[in-house]
C-alpha positions in Angstrom: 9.4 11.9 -39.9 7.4 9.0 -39.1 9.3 8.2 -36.4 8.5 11.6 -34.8 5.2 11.8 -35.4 4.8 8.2 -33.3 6.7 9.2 -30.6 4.8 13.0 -30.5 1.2 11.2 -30.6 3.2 8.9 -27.2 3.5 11.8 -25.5 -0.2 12.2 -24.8 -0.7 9.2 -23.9 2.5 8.9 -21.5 1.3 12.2 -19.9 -2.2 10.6 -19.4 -1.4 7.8 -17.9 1.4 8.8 -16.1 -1.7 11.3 -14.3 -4.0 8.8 -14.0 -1.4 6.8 -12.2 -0.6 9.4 -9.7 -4.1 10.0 -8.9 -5.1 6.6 -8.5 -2.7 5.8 -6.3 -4.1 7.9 -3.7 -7.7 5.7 -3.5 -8.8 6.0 0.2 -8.8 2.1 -0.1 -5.4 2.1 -1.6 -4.0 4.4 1.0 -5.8 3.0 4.2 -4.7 -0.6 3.2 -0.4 1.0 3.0 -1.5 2.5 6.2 -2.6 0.1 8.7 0.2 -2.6 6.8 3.0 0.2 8.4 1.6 1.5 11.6 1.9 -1.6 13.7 5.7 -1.8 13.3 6.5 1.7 11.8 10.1 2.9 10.7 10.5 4.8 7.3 12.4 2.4 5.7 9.3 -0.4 6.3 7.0 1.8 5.3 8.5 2.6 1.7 9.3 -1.4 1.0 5.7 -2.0 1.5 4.6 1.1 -0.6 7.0 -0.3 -3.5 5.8 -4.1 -2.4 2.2 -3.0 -2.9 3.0 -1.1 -6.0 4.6 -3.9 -7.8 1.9 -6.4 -7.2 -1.0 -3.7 -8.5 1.2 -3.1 -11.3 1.9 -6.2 -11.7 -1.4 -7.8 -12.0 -2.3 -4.9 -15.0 0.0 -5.9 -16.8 -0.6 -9.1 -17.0 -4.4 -8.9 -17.3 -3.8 -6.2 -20.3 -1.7 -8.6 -22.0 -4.1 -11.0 -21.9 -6.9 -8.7 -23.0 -5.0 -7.4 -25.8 -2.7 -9.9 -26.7 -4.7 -13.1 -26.0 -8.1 -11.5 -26.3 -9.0 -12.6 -23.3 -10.6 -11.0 -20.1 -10.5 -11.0 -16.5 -14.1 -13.1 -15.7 -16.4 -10.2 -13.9 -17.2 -12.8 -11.5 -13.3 -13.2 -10.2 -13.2 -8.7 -10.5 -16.4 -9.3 -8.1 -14.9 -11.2 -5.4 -11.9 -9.3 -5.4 -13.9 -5.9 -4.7 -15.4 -7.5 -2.1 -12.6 -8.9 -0.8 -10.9 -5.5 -0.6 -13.5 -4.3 2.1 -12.8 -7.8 4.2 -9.1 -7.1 3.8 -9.3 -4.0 5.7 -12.0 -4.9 7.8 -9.4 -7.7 8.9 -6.0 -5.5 9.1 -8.2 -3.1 11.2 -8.9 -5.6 13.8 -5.3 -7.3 13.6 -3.9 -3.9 14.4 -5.8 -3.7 17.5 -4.7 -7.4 18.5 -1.3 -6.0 18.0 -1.6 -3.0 20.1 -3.0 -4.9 23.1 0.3 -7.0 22.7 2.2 -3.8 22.7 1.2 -2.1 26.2 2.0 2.0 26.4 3.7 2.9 30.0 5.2 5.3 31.2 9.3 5.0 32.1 11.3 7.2 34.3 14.7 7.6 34.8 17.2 9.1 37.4 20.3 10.4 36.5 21.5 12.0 40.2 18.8 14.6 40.9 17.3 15.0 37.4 14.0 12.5 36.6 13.8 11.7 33.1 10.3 9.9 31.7 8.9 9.1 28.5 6.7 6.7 26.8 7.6 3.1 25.7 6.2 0.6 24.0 6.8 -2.6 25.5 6.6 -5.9 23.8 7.6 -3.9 20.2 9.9 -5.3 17.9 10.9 -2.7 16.7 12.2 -1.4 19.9 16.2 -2.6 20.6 16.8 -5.0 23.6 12.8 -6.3 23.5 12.8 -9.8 21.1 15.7 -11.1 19.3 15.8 -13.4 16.5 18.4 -15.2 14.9 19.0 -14.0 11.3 17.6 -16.8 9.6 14.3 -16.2 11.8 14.4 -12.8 11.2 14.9 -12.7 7.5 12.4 -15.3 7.0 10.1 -12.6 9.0 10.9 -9.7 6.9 10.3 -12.0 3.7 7.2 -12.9 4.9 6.3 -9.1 5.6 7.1 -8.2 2.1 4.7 -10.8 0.7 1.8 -8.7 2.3 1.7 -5.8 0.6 2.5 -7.5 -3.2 -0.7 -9.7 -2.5 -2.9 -6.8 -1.1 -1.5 -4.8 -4.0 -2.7 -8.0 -6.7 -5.9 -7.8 -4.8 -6.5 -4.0 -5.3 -5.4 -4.3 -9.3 -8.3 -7.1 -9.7 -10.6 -4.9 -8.3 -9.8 -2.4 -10.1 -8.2 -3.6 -13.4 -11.7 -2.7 -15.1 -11.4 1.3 -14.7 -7.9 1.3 -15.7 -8.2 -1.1 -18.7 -11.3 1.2 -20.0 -9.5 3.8 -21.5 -6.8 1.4 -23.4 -9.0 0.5 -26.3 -9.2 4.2 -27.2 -5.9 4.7 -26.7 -3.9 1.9 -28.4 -6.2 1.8 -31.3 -5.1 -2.1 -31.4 -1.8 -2.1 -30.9 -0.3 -4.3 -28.2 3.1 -2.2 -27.4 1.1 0.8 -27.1 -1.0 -0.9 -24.6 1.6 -2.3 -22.8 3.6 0.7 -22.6 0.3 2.7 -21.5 -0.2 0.1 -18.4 3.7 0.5 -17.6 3.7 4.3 -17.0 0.2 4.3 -15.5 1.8 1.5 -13.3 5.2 4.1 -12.7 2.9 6.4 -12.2 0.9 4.7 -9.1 4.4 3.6 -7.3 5.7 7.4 -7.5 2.6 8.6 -5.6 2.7 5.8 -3.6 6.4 6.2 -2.5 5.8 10.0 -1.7 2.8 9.2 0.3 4.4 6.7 2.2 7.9 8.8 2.4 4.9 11.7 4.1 3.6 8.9 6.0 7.1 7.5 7.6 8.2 10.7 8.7 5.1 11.6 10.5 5.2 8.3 11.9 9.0 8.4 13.4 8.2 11.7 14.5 5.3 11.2 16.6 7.2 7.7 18.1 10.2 9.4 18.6 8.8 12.6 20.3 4.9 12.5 21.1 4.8 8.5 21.4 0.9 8.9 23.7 -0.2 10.7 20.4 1.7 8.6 18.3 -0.8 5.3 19.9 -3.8 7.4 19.6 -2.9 7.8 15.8 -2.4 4.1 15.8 -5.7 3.3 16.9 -7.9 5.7 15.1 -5.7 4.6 11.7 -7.0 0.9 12.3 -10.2 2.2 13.7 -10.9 4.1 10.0 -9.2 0.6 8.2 -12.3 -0.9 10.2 -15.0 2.0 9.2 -14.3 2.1 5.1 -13.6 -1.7 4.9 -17.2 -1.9 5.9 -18.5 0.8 3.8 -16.7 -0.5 1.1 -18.2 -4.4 1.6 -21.8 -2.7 2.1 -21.1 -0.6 -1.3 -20.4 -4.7 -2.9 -22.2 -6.9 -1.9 
């Protein structure tokens, strides 16, 4: 009996944070940041690793501040939490403006072909990598590359949970009543919780994308540009909003 009645008063808890999670995934910052990481080289598959990259470094970095809050008793210095809210708004201040670099790199034109009588054009890209016959690397270059893609998002994810470790540690104290597994276990579906949303909102996101490069590739650079243009616009709200 006492076994049920632990695991019935889990339940709220589980369904709490699991909610939480969800919804705090979808933080404009949060979003924006996934965003402009994916548009510059976009394919599906890209665009879920660095949903899952980001995910594991936000949840990550809970996890280990709420052991050492409740484990070690100590706390994440409000100075550091500080520093990395304003560091969010630079962040996307900075991917905003490395997108554009990127797109001047990557120059839309217009390509026809003749097969006998019939013209064929569309739109390409060119100096894209992720376009076939462009750039080649070896694989040791190109693995390196893709490592070194996936570090991104984990860091910007790390970033995002110092910033915001503080609202989703608040509730924990309540919660857990003391106890370190509940704690723990609280933080880890929260954490489930963000990466589901996440993954849906970039599985939305890299479908829309393919789409528009596949069939409407002019609309597909305007949505380029106004997604690094907003990346711009709330990293500087959210620096004036922290400093």
């Amino acid at each position: 009996m006492l076994g049920m009645d632990v695991a019935t008063s889990l339940i709220p808890m589980i369904v709490l944070g699991f909610s939480l999670g969800l919804m705090h995934a979808l933080d404009a910052d949060h979003v924006m940041a996934v965003s402009v990481l994916s548009t510059s080289k976009p394919s599906l598959f890209r665009t879920l690793r660095f949903c899952a990259n980001w995910a594991l470094g936000h949840g990550g970095v809970l996890l280990i501040s709420g052991a050492l809050l409740f484990g070690l008793g100590l706390t994440i210095p409000e100075q550091l939490q500080q520093l990395a809210e304003s560091s969010v708004g630079l962040l996307l201040i900075f991917l905003g403006l490395l997108c554009f670099w990127r797109f001047r790199q990557q120059r839309l034109r217009l390509v026809e072909h003749r097969h006998g009588e019939v013209v064929h054009s569309h739109w390409h890209i060119e100096g894209d990598v992720t376009q076939k016959g462009h750039l080649h690397n070896d694989g040791k270059e190109q693995g390196k590359h893709q490592k070194s893609e996936g570090h991104a998002p984990v860091m910007v994810g790390v970033l995002h949970g110092l910033a915001g470790s503080a609202p989703a540690l608040a509730l924990i104290p309540a919660i857990a009543q003391g106890q370190l597994v509940t704690a723990m276990v609280y933080l880890a579906v929260f954490s489930l919780g963000v990466m589901l949303s996440m993954l849906v909102f970039g599985l939305g996101f890299g479908v829309v994308q393919q789409q528009l490069q596949q069939k409407y590739l002019k609309v597909f650079e305007w949505n380029r540009h106004l997604i690094a243009a907003s990346s711009v616009v709330i990293g500087s709200y959210w620096l004036s909003q922290t400093v």
